[in-house]
TORZA-633194 format. One line per 8 residues: number of its first residue (from 1); their letters; for each residue x, y, z negated of C-alpha. Coordinates in nm, 2 decimals. Each point is the difference from the previous one (the first is absolute). Layout:
<nodes>
NUM> a> X/Y/Z  ...
</nodes>
This chain:
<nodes>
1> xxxxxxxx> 5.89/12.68/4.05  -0.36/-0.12/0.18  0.08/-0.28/0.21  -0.19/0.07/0.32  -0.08/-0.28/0.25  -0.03/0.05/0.35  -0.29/-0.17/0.22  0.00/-0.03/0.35
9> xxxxxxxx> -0.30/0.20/0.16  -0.18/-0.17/0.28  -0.22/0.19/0.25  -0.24/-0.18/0.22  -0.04/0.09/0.34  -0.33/0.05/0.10  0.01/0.19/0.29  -0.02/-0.27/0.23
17> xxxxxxxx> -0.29/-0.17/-0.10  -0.18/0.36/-0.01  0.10/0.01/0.38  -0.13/-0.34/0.09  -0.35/0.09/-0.24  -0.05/0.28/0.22  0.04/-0.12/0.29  -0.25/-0.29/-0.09
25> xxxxxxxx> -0.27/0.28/-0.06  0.15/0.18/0.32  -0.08/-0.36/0.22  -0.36/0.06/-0.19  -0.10/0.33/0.09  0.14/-0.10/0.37  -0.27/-0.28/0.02  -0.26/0.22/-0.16
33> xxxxxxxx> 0.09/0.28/0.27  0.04/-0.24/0.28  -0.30/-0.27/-0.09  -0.20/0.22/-0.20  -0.35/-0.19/0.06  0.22/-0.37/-0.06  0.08/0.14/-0.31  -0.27/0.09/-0.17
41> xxxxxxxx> -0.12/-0.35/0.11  0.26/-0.13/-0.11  0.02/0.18/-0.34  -0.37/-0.11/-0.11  0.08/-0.38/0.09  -0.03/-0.10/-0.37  -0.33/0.09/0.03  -0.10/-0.01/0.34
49> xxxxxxxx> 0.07/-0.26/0.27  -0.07/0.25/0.29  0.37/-0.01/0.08  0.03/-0.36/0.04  -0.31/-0.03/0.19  0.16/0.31/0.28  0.35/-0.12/-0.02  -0.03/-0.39/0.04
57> xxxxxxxx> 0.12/-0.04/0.32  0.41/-0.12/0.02  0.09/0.29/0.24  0.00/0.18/-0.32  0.24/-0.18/-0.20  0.34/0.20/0.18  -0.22/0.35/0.02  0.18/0.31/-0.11
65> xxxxxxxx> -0.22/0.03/-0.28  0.13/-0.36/-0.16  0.33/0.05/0.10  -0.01/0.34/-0.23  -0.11/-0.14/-0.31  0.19/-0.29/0.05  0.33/0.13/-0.05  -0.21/0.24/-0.30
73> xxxxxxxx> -0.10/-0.37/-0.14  0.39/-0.15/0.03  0.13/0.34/-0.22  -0.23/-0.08/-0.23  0.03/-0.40/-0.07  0.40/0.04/0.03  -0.04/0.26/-0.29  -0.24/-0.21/-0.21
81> xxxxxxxx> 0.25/-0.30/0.02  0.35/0.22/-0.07  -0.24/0.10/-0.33  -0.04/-0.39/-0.04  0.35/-0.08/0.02  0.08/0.29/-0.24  -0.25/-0.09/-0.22  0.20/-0.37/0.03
89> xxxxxxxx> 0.32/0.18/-0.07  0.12/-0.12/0.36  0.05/0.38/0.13  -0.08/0.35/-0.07  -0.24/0.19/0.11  0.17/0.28/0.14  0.20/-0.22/0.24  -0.03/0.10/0.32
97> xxxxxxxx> 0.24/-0.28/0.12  -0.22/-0.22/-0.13  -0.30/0.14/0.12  0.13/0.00/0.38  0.05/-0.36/-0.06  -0.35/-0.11/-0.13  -0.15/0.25/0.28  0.19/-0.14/0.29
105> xxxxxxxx> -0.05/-0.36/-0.12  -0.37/0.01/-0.06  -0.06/0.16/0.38  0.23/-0.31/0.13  -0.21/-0.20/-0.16  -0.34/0.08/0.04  0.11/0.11/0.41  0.17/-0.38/-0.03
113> xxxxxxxx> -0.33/-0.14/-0.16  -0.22/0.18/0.30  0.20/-0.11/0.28  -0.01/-0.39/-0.11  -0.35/0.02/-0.06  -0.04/0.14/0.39  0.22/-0.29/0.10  -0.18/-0.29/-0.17
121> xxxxxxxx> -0.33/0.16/0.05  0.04/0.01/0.42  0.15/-0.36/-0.10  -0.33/-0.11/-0.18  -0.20/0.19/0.25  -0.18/0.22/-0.28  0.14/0.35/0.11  -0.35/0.15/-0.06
129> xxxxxxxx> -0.05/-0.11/-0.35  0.33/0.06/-0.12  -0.04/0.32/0.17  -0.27/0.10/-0.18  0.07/-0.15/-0.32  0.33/0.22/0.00  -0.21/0.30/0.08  -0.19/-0.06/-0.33
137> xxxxxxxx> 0.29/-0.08/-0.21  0.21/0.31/0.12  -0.31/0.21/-0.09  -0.05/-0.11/-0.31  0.40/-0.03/-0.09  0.03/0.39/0.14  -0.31/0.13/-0.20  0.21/-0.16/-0.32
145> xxxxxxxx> 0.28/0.17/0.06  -0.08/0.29/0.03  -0.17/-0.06/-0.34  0.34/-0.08/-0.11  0.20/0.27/0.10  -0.14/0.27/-0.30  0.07/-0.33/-0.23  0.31/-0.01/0.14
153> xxxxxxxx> 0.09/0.37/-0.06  -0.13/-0.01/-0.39  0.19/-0.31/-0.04  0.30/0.15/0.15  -0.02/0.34/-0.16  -0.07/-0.13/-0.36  0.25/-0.13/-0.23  -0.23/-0.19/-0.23
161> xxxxxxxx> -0.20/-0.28/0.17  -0.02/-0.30/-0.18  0.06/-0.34/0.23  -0.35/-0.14/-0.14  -0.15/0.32/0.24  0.22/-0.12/0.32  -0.14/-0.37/-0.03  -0.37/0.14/-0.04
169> xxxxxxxx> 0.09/0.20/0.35  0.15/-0.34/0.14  -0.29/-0.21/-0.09  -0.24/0.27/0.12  0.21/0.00/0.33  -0.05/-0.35/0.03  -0.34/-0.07/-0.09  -0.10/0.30/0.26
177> xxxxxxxx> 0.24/-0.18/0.27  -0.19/-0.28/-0.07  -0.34/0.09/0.02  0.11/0.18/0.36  0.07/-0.37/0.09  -0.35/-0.11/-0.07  -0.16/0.30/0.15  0.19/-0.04/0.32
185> xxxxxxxx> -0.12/-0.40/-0.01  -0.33/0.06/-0.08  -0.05/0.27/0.28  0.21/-0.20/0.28  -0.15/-0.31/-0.16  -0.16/-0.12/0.36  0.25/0.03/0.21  0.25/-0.20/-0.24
193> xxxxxxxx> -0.23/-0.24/-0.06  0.05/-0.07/0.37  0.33/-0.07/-0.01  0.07/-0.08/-0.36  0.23/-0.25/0.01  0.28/0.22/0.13  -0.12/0.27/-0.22  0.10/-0.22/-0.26
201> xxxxxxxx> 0.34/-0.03/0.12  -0.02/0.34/0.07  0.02/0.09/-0.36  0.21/-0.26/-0.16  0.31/0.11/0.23  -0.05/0.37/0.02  -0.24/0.11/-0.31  0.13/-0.26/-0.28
209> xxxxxxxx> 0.37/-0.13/0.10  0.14/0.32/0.05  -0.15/0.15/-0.32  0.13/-0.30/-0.21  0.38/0.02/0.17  -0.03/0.32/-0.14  -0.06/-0.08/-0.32  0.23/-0.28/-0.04
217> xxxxx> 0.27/0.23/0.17  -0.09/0.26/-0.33  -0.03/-0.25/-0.24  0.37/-0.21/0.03  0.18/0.31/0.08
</nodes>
């Protein structure tokens, strides 16, 4: 007689994460429908700077348009990090659960992270800079996410990515983040100047601590 051996079968839902894809290219076509001359702007900036030199002013920051691709841009970073903790065996991938949690905590945060920096700005009495300096940064931080999300979707719909790929993304991410950092100084660079030594503090309690919490948080636990 053939001994037979049973194994259990596991099925991955994936449903979910289709919904949530769709809905990110839904949010997409909305702001191409609704802001169709912003986006086109908006879609050349890596190799124009016509949008930054139309949309500069702070009124824009909480425009329709933003608000759009910002949720578009929190879909796709809470994707690329439940890949990163899959990749670090600390999850799977097709955890919704998990991605609820890594959505609802990055909006706390960065809406946490706004509303301090309005609070010590008025504090400081730089309002307009860091008005303006957000502006850029949430330009720059949207156009890459929306970069991300088709990453995102290969990464998530592909069964054999090698980790090496994920920290080539990560450092790409971060080297781009940074260079958004010097763009933004170099174009505000005037009006910081005037006021530079709360612009300092500026960024050591809102661009650097919160950041490094972070990574001590990740790295004990």
């Amino acid at each position: 007689m053939i001994a037979q051996q049973l194994h259990q079968r596991v099925i991955e839902n994936k449903d979910w994460a289709t919904l949530v894809f769709m809905l990110s290219l839904a949010l997409i076509a909305i702001a191409k429908a609704a802001f169709e001359s912003r986006f086109n702007d908006f879609f050349r900036l890596i190799v124009s700077d016509k949008y930054t030199k139309i949309y500069r002013e702070s009124s824009h920051l909480m425009s329709g348009f933003n608000l759009l691709l910002f949720v578009v841009n929190l879909i796709s970073l809470s994707f690329f990090i439940q890949l990163i903790f899959f990749h670090l065996g600390l999850g799977a991938k097709t955890d919704w659960v998990l991605f609820v949690r890594i959505f609802t905590l990055l909006t706390v945060f960065i809406l946490s992270k706004f509303l301090f920096e309005k609070i010590i700005a008025t504090i400081f009495g730089i309002e307009e800079i860091i008005e303006q300096f957000n502006l850029q940064k949430v330009t720059f931080r949207t156009y890459l996410g929306l970069l991300l999300l088709p990453v995102s979707i290969i990464l998530f719909y592909t069964n054999f990515i090698a980790y090496s790929a994920i920290l080539v993304i990560i450092v790409i991410l971060l080297t781009i983040n940074l260079l958004t950092y010097f763009i933004s100084l170099k174009i505000y660079q005037n009006i910081i100047l005037s006021k530079l030594f709360y612009f300092i503090l500026y960024l050591c309690a809102l661009e650097i601590a919160p950041y490094y919490f972070i990574y001590y948080l990740i790295t004990k636990n």
